[in-house]
C-alpha positions, 0 to 999 in steps of 0.5 A, a space after each residue: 669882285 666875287 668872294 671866295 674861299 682862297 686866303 686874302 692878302 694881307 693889308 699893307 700898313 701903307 702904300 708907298 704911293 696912290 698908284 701902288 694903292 690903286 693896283 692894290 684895290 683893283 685886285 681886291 675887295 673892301 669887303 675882305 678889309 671890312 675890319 679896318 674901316 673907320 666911320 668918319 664925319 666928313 661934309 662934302 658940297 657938291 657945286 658941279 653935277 654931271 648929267 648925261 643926255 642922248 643927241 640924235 647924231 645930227 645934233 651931235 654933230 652940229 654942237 661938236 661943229 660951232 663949238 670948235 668955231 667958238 673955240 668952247 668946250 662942247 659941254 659949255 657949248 650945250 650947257 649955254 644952248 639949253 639955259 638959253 632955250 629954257 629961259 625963253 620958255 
């Protein structure tokens, strides 16, 4: 979001729900509010990642095709095909 010189809009003291917030912050810029950011300790694990790969669309199709036979979800599906590959190596 761009800065401009028009006048921002106040910061409301607190939003009534998580939609009215994120209507709120599609429309504006943390940057504008910059004063009222607190610094903050927090410690977060991340147990799960997600890595994106390209497929040739053969390949793609064929996952899509045995993961609807095995009733699996396609990323499980393609997480079990490639440990199973790599462990072989």
């Amino acid at each position: 979001m761009e800065k401009t010189n028009s006048p921002i809009d106040p910061l409301p003291e607190e939003f009534s729900s998580e939609e009215e917030a994120a209507e709120f912050w599609d429309t504006h810029s943390i940057t504008d509010y910059e004063e009222f950011l607190e610094p903050t300790d927090i410690e977060i694990k991340l147990t799960r990642r997600h890595f994106e790969i390209e497929v040739d669309e053969e390949s793609f199709l064929a996952l899509r095709d045995s993961a609807k036979k095995q009733n699996k979800p396609m990323k499980h599906l393609a997480s079990d095909i490639l440990k199973e590959k790599l462990a072989a190596i």
